[in-house]
N, C-alpha and C positions, 0 to 999 in steps of 0.2 A: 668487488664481489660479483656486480650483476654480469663484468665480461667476462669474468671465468667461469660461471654459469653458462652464458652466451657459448666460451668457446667449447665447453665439456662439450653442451651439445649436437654440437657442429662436428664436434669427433667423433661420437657415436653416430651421429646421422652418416658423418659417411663412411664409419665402420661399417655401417648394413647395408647401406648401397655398392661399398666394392665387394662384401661377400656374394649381394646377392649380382653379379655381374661376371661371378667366375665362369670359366667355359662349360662347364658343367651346367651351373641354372640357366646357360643361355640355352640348351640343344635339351631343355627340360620343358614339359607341355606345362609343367605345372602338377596340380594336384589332379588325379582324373577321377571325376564323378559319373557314379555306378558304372563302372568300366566291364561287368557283366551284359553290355547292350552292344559293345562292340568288340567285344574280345570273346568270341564263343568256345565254348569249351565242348566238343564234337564228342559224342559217344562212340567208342570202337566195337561197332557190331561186326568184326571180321577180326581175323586172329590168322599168323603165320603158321603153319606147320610143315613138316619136311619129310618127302617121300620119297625113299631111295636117290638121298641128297638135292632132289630139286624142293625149292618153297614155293609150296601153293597156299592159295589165301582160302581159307573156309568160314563158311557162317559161325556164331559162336552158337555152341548147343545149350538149349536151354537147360534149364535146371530140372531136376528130377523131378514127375508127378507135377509140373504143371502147366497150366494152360492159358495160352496168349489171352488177351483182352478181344472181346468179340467170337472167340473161338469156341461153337458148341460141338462136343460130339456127337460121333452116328451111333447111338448104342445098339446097332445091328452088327454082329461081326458078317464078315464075309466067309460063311458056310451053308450049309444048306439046312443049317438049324435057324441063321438067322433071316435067309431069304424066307423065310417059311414065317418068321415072325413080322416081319416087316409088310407083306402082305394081309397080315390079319390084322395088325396095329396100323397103317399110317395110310391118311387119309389126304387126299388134296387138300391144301388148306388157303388156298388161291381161287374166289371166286371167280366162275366163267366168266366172261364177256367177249365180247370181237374181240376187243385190245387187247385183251388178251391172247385171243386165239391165234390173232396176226403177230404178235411178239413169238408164241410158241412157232408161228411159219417162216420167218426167218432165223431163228436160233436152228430148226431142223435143215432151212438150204443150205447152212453153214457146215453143220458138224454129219447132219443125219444122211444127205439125199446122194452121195456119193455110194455109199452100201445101198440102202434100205430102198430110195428110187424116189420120184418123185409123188407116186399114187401109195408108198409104202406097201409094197409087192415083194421087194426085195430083189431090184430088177435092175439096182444101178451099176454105171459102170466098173465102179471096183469089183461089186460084187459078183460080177464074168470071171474073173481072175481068183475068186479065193476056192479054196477047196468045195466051198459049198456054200450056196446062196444064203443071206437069210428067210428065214421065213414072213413068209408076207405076214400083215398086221389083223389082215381079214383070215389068218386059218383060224381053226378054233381054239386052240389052245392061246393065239393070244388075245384073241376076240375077248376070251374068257379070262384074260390076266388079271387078277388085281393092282389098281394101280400102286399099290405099296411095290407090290413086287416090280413094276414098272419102273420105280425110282430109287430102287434097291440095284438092278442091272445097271440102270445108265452111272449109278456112283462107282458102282465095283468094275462092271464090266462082267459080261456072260459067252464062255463060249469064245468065237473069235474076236467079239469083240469089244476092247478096249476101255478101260475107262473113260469116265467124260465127267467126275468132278473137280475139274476144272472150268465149270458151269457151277455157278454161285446154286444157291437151294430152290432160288425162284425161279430162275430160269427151267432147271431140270422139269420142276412143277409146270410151269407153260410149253415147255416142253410135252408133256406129257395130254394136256387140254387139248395142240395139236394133233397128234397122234390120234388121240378121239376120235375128233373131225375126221381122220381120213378112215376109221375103223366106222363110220357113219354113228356116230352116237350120238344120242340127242344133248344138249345142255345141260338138265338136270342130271342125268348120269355121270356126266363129267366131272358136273361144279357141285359135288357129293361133299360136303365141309360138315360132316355130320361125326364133328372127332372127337376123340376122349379127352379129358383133363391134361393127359400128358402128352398130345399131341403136339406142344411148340416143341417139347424137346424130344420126340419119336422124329419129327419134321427133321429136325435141323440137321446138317451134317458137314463134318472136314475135308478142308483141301488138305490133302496129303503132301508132307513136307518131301 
């Protein structure tokens, strides 16, 4: 009795050892644990479509009415109702300092000193080439800008020129502390943060898709 016991055993033991020895469980890793750490599952943020038969790849459009993570808007439209608002509502909200003044002076050699000049005269070399210079920073009319309206132009763009929010909201704002400095104005006029309740969201504004 105990060797047929013995050899049942013996049969089953090596029933599971030649199953488990087929070609199959040999080219098998086994079991895989949390196989979401090495098998990533990619999100398709681009999508095929097809224009007079060629396929071009495009972003996917978001969905209706809403708005990315991060993303505040400019609640000024671009007209001359909202330039006009934006100058009475929106205040620097970047206190002066040098560091600051020198961050607004290299964001200006970058994007501004090619029009506008290096003393903001509106003397720079593009600006020989376009229909009409702009106007220096010292006439009076912008001497006398409000800087709402200052940071209302540089997001839309006025006149011949161009947008520039593709300058984050802080930049535009030290952007704007420079311009000061060469309009000679003192630091408290500048660093004016004397803003309403709804100034973070008057402040903030969109990169245009």
């Amino acid at each position: 009795m105990r060797m047929k016991k013995i050899n049942l055993l013996g049969i089953v033991s090596g029933t599971i050892i030649l199953s488990a020895c087929t070609k199959k469980d040999i080219n098998s890793p086994g079991f895989e644990y949390m196989p979401d750490m090495y098998r990533p599952y990619g999100l398709e943020y681009y999508h095929a479509i097809t224009v007079d038969g060629d396929t071009i790849w495009g972003a996917l459009v978001p969905p209706a009415n809403t708005i990315a993570r991060g993303y505040k808007p400019y609640p000024y439209p671009n007209t001359a109702e909202g330039y006009e608002m934006a100058g009475q509502n929106l205040k620097n909200p970047i206190p002066y300092s040098e560091e600051v003044v020198k961050e607004g002076e290299v964001l200006y050699t970058k994007y501004c000193i090619h029009c506008h000049g290096a003393t903001g005269q509106g003397d720079g070399k593009v600006a020989a080439k376009l229909p009409g210079p702009p106007p220096p920073y010292t006439s009076a009319n912008i001497l006398n800008l409000p800087e709402g309206k200052m940071f209302h132009t540089i997001t839309y763009g006025k006149g011949l020129m161009g947008s520039h929010n593709f300058l984050s909201v802080e930049e535009r704002w030290k952007l704007i502390h420079y311009i000061h400095k060469l309009q000679g104005k003192n630091s408290t006029t500048a660093s004016d943060t004397t803003a309403n309740k709804n100034l973070e969201t008057a402040s903030a504004t969109s990169n245009k898709k």
